[in-house]
N, C-alpha and C positions, 0 to 999 in steps of 0.2 A: 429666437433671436430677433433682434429689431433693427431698424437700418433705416436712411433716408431715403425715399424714393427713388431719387435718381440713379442707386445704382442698378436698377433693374428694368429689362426691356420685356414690356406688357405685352402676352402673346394672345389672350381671352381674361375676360374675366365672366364673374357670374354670381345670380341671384338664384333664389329657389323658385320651385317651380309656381308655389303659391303662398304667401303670407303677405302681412303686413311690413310691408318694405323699412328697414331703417337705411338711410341714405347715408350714416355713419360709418357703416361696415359693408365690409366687401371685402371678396375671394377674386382672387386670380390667378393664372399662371403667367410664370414668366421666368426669362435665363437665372441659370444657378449654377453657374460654373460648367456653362454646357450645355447641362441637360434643360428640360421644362419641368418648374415643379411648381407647388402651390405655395401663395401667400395670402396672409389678409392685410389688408389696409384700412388703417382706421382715419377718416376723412378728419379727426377733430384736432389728433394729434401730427396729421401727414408722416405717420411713421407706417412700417409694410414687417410685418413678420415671417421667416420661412417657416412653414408649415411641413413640408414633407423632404424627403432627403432620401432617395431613392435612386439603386445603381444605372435602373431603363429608364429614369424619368417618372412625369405622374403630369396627366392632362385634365380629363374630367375635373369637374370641381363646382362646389357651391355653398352659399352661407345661408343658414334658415332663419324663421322671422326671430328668434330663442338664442340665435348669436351663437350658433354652433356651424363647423365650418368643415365639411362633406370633402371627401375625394374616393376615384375608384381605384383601388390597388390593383393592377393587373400582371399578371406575365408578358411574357413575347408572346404568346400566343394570344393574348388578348381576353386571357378566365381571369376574374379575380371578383373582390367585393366590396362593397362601401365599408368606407371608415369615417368615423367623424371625433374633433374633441370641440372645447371652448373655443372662442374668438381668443380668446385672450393666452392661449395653450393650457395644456393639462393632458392628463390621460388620454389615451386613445381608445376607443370603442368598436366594433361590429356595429356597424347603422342598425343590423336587426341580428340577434342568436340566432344562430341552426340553419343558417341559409345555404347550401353549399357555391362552390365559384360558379360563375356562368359570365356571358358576355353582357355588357354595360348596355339595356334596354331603357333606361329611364330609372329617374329618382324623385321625385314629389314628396315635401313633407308641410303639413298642415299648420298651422300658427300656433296651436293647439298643443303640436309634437307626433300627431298620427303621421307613422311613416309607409309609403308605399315603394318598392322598386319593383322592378322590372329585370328578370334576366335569363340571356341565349342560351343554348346549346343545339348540338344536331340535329335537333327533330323541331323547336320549334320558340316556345316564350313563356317564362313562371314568372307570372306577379305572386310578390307578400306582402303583408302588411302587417302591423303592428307598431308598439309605442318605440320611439328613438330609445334603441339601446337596449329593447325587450326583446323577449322570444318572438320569433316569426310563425306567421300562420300562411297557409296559401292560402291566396283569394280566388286564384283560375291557372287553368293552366290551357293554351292558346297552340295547336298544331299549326302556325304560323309566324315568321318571322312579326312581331308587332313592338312599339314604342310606349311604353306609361308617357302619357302627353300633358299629365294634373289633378290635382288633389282638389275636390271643393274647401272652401272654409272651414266645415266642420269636421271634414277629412271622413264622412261619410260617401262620398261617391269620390269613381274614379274613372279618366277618362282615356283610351286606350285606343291606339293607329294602328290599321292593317295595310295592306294595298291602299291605292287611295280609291283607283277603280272597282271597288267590288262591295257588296252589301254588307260585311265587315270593315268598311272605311274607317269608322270609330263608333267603338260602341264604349257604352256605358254600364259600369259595374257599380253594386253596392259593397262598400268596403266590407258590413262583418261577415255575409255569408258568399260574398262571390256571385249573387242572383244577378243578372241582367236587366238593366233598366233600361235600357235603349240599344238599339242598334241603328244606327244611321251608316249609307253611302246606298251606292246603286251601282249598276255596271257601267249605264252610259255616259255619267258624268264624276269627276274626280272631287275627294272630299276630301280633308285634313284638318287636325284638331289640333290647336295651338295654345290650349289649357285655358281651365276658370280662372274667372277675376277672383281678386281677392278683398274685395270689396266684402264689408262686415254686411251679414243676412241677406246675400246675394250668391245663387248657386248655377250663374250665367254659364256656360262654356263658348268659347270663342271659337268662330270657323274660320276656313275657304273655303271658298266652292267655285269648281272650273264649269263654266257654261255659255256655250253658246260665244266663243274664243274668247271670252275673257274670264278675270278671275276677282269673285265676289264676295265680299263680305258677306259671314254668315255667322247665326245664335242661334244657341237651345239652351234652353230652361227645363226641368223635371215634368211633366205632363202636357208639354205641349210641343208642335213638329219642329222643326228646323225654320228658321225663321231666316229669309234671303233679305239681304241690302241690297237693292240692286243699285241702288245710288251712288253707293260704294263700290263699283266696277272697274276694273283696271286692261290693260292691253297687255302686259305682262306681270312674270312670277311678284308677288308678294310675298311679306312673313309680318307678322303684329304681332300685340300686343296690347292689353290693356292698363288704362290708365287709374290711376290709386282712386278716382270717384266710380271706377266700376261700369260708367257711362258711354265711355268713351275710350277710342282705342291711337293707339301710335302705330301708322303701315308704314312699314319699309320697301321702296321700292325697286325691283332692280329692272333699269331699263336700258338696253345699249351700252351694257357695261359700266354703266354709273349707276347710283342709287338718287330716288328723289321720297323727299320724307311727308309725308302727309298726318295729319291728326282730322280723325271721324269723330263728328259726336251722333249717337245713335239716337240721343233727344229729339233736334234740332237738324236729322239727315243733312249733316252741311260737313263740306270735307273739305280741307284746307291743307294746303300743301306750304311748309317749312323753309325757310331760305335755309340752303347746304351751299358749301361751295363745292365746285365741279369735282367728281373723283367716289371713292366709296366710303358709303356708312359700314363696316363693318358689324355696328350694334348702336341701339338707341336706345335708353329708357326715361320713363318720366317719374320722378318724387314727387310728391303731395308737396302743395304752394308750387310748383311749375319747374324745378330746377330739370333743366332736362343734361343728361348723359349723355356723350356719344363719345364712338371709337372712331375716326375719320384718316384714310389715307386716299395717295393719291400715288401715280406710277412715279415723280418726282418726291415725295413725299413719304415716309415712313410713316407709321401710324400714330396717331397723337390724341389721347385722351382728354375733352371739354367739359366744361358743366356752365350752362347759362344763368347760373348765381354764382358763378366763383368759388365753388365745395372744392378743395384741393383734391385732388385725384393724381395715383401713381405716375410719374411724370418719365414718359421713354426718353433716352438720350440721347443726343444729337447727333448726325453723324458729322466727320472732321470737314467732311468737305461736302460740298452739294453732287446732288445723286446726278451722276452723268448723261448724255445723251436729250437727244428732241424729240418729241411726241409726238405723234399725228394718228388720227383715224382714215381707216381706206373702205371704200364698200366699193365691192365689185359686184355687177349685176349678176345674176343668177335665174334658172329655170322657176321655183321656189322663191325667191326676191332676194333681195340684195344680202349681202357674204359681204360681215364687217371683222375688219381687221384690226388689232392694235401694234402699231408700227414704232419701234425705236430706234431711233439711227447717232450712230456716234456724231458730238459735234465736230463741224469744221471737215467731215469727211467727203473727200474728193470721188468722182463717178460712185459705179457702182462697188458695193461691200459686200464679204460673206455674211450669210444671212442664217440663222438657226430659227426654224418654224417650234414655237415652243405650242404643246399639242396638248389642251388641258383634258382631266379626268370625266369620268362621269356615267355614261353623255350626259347626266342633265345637270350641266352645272355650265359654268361659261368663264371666261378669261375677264378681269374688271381693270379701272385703271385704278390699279391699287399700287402699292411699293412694293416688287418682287424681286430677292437676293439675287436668283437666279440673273433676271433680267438685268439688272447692276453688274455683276460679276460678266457676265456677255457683254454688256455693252464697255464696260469699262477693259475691256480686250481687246477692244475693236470691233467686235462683231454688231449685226444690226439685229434685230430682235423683229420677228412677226407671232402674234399670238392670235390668232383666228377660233373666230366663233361658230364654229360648224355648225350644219342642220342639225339637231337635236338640241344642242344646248338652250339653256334657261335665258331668261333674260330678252326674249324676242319674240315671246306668244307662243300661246299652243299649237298654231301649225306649222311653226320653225321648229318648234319642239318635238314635232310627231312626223316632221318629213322624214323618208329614208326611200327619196324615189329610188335608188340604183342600189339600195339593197344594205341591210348593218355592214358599218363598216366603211364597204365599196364608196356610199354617197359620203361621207366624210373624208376619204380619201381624195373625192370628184372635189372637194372643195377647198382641200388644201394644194390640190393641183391646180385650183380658180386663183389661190389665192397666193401663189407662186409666180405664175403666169402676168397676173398685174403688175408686182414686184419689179418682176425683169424688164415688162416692158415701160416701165417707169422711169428704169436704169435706177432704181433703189438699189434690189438685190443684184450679186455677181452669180450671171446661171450657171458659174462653172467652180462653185465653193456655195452651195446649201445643203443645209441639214435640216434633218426633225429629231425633236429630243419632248419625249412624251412619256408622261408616269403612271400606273394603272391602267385605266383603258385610254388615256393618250400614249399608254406603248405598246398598248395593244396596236393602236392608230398608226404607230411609227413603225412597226415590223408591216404590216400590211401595207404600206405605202409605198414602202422598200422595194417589194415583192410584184406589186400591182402596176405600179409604176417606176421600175428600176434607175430610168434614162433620167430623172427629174432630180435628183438627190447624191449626192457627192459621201453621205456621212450619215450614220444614225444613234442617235443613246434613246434605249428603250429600259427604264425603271420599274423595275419590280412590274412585267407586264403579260400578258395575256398573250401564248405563242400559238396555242391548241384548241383551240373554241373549245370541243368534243372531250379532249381529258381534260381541259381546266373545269370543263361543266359539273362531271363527274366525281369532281373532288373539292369543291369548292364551298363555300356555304351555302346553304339550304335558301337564304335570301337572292345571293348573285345568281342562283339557278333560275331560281323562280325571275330576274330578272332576265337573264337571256331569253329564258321561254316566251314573255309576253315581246321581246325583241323582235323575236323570230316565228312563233305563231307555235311553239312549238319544243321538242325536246329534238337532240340531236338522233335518237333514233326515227323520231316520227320524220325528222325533214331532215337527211344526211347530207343531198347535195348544197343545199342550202348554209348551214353550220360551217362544209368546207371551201364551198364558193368564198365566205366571206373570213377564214381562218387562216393566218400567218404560214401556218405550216406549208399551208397547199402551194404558195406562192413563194417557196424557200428555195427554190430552184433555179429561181428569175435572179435574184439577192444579186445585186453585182457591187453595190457602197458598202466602205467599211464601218465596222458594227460593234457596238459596246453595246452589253447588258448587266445592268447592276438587277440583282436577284436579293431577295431575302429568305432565308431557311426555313422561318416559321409563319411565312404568309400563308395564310388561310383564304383571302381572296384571291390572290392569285398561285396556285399552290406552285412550289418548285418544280414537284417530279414534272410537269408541262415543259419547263422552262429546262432544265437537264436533258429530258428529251429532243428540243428544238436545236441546245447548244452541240450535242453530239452529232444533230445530222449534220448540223454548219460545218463540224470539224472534218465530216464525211466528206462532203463534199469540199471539198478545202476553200469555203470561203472565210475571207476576213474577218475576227473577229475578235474583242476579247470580253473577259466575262468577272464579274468582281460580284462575290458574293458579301452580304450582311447577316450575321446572326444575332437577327430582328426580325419583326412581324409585319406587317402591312403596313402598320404606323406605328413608326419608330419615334421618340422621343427626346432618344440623346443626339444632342447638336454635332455631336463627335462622326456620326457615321452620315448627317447629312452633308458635314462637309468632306469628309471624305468623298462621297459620291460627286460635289459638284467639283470638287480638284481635278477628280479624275475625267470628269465629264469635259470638261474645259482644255483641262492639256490635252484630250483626246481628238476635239473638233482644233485643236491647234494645229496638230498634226496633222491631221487629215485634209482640212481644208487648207493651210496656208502651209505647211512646212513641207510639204512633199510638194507641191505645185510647181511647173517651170511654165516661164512666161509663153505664153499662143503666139505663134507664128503669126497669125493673120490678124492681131491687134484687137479682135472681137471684145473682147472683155475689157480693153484699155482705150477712155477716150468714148466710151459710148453716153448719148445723152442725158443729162441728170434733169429732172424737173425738181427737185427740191434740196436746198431751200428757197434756194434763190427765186423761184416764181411764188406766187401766193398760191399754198393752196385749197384754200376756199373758191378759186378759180376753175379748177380741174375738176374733173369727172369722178362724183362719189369719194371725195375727199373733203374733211371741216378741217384740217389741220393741226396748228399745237394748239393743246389743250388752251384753252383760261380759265381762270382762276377768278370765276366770280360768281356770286349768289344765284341761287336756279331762283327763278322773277318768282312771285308770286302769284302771282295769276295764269301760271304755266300748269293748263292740265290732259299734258297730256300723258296725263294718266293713264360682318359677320365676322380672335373670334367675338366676343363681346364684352363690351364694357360691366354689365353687369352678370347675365347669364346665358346660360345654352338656349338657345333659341330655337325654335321648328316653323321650318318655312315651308310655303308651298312649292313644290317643284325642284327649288334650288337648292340650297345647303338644308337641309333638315335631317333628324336622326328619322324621318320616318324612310326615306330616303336608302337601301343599300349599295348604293351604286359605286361602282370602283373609281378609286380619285381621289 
């Protein structure tokens, strides 16, 4: 089918992992009556075709240099396999025969037609390779959670992410027989492989590399070591990309919750940073002759797709009215350094408001000023909005990233009690109507906070989250394991107190706020039976609660059951915080003093205020999903990444 742009709201789009880019065509996902499924759009005629028609949706996706246009067919559970047909429709294919399901590792296909995937199951990671559309052969098979991260040019070698910390960081395979041509990473410093240029008789692969707290641009070439940029240094997480001369690369930056865009040339060591206006790059990429891409929102702003030649690109719809609420950033001092906040506060709203602490996933990922429904639908209620960047998250350098003075968990909990605390005494927040409402291991976050700190919090919705440290370990994926482990130094047998010191369950006794938990049946990262367990001690113990399941996976698709979860989420903090409430005797809550709007606050203590909306300078160095494809970042969004969230 074909259709005009505008009736479609762009959720990712995407390129292949390596070819000869055509800036005419392109893949993406976007609304379908709901769900998310795949289309492609052809820049010349601005028309977008639906591509796939699927009752869970359909996310992954990409278009190869050959104008064939890739998706992963999966279950709820998250097994399935690549499909691909023409740009243009036709037949549908198996990307390779004889492959059986497995979890979505990576897809790379060569300009040529050499295809390689990558795919999960319980023990570990099977690459294949062979021609689009042909019988599969193995290449290797990997007793570790890893990512296919790129195909060379000639779809001879392939480049493959482990851990980032370990001497399997990314090693390098040869496609026909699976031999080993490199292994790079090390224990003490972190590596990641963000795939070859695709640049004709160049067989470069593009790095990062964490050292010495920052994070560096890095290259290898076939017979020689790892080659560091240190010129190319940053104070926080990056992700790149390389430019159609092969030369030179496009870094995305994310620093304090915004992104700033730089272009390296490797020639001419010179790094020059892009005028953005304030907010996030979602996705950036560059076509030969300079037209550059991007996907750009802002917490005011929905996401909106550019190109600096004017190439028409799928065009999201406006919304009827402007996004509600005022912006402000808050940093509260900290033992570890300053605890930054993103604050939204309804307009025209008088004292203090009920306040919902929205608690992102991860930990290594971070809250951005991006446009979030969530945050709209809250604010557009009345409510004020705090999204805090706790220790661990991305976006603030590797030693905000590696704190956990007071323990997994615990210290993130210390700092959404930091960052509670400012609120009140701001008379932003109303201390007698806050919530936290967090999804994966921000509801991990939200049940432990509950627990940890009962007195602080009035209300909790905890999404599909982590109750059990100990049985979620146990039954979880073979990745989220291995990621608690390096958490906690440890399995839950080797370190017990540990596990339950920092575990919901232990703390389910304290529980005094009332509690909503939306569940999925077939989540695999954070498995049910934990979460049935937790709900039945609640009912034991007769605390408040109620409990909404989804017969969905960890990442659900169809638009139908995420709004059912935030309906329910919404009327629930309705109730809780304002509909059962009777007015305080002692006026505490009414009448207490307000410092914003009305004072400046670029004036006050660790606060810049509302956002503006103007070009990051150029000469500023201080130095995601996407417009065109899936991208692999260092630390933050990347598939090397399994982190809950």
């Amino acid at each position: 089918m074909t259709a005009p742009a505008p009736r479609y709201r762009v959720f990712r789009a995407a390129l292949p992992e390596v070819c000869s880019l055509d800036p005419t065509r392109m893949a993406f996902t976007a609304d379908a009556d709901g769900r998310c499924e795949v289309f492609t759009w052809d820049t010349v005629t601005a028309t977008a075709r639906q591509v796939t028609d699927r009752p869970g949706g359909t996310f992954h996706c990409s278009v190869d240099a050959d104008a064939h246009v890739w998706w992963f067919e999966e279950d709820t559970h998250g097994f399935g396999r690549w499909r691909f047909q023409p740009f243009e429709g036709g037949p549908t294919h198996d990307g390779l025969r004889g492959v059986p399901v497995g979890q979505a590792r990576g897809l790379a296909v060569s300009a040529g037609g050499a295809v390689a995937l990558a795919l999960g199951d319980g023990e570990g990671t099977t690459v294949y390779g062979g021609r689009r559309g042909g019988p599969a052969r193995r290449v290797t098979r990997l007793p570790y959670h890893a990512s296919l991260t790129g195909i060379s040019t000639e779809g001879d070698l392939l480049a493959v992410g482990g851990q980032a910390r370990s001497p399997y960081a990314v090693t390098v395979f040869r496609t026909s027989d699976g031999a080993r041509v490199a292994q790079l990473g090390e224990e003490r410093a972190a590596l990641w492989s963000l795939g070859f240029t695709s640049a004709a008789g160049r067989r470069d692969l593009l790095l990062v590399r964490e050292h010495a707290g920052r994070y560096l641009l890095a290259t290898w070439r076939p017979g020689e070591p790892v080659r560091t940029h240190a010129w190319a240094g940053f104070d926080t997480e990056i992700t790149a990309r390389w430019r159609p001369d092969g030369r030179s690369v496009l870094i995305r930056q994310d620093r304090h919750g915004r992104s700033i865009l730089h272009r390296a040339d490797l020639d001419t060591r010179t790094l020059t940073v892009l005028p953005t206006a304030p907010g996030t790059l979602l996705d950036a990429v560059e076509h030969a002759g300079g037209d550059l891409h991007t996907l750009w929102t802002s917490t005011a702003e929905p996401p909106r797709a550019t190109s600096s030649a004017g190439t028409p690109l799928p065009t999201l719809p406006r919304l009827p009215d402007p996004v509600p609420g005022v912006s402000y950033d808050v940093w509260t001092p900290g033992a570890d350094g300053d605890l930054h906040t993103l604050v939204t506060l309804p307009e025209g709203a008088r004292g203090p408001v009920p306040t919902v602490f929205l608690v992102h996933g991860g930990p290594a990922d971070h809250d951005r000023d991006a446009y979030d429904g969530t945050v709209h639908s809250l604010v557009a209620s009345g409510f004020g909005v705090a999204r805090v960047n706790y220790r661990g998250s991305t976006g603030y350098g590797p030693a905000w990233r590696a704190a956990m003075t007071e323990g997994v968990g615990l210290t993130q909990v210390a700092d959404l009690a930091a960052a509670r605390a400012d609120l009140v005494e701001r008379g932003w927040a109303d201390p007698d109507s806050l919530a936290l409402w967090g999804t994966s291991w921000g509801g991990y976050l939200t049940l432990l906070a509950l627990g940890v700190r009962p007195g602080l919090w009035q209300a909790g919705v905890a999404v599909k989250p982590v109750a059990h440290l100990a049985r979620a370990h146990a039954t979880t994926t073979p990745a989220l394991r291995a990621l608690d482990e390096r958490l906690f130094g440890g399995t839950p047998d080797e370190l017990p107190e540990a596990y339950a010191r920092s575990s919901p369950h232990t703390w389910l006794p304290d529980l005094r706020a009332p509690l909503l938990i939306v569940a999925a049946r077939h989540d695999a990262k954070c498995p049910p039976g934990q979460i049935d367990d937790y709900a039945a001690e609640l009912t034991k113990r007769q605390k408040e609660h109620d409990l909404l399941w989804l017969d969905t996976g960890h990442d659900g698709y169809d638009g139908a059951d995420h709004v059912l979860a935030l309906r329910t989420a919404v009327l629930f903090l309705d109730r809780t915080l304002r509909g059962s409430r009777t007015p305080r005797g002692d006026g505490a809550s009414r009448g207490r003093p307000r410092t914003t709007p009305t004072a400046s606050p670029a004036a006050r203590r660790g606060e810049s205020g509302p956002t503006e909306r103007k070009p990051v300078p150029a000469g500023d160095s201080t130095s995601h999903h996407s417009t065109e494809r899936t991208t692999h970042h260092a630390e933050g969004h990347h598939q090397q990444r399994p982190a809950r969230g």
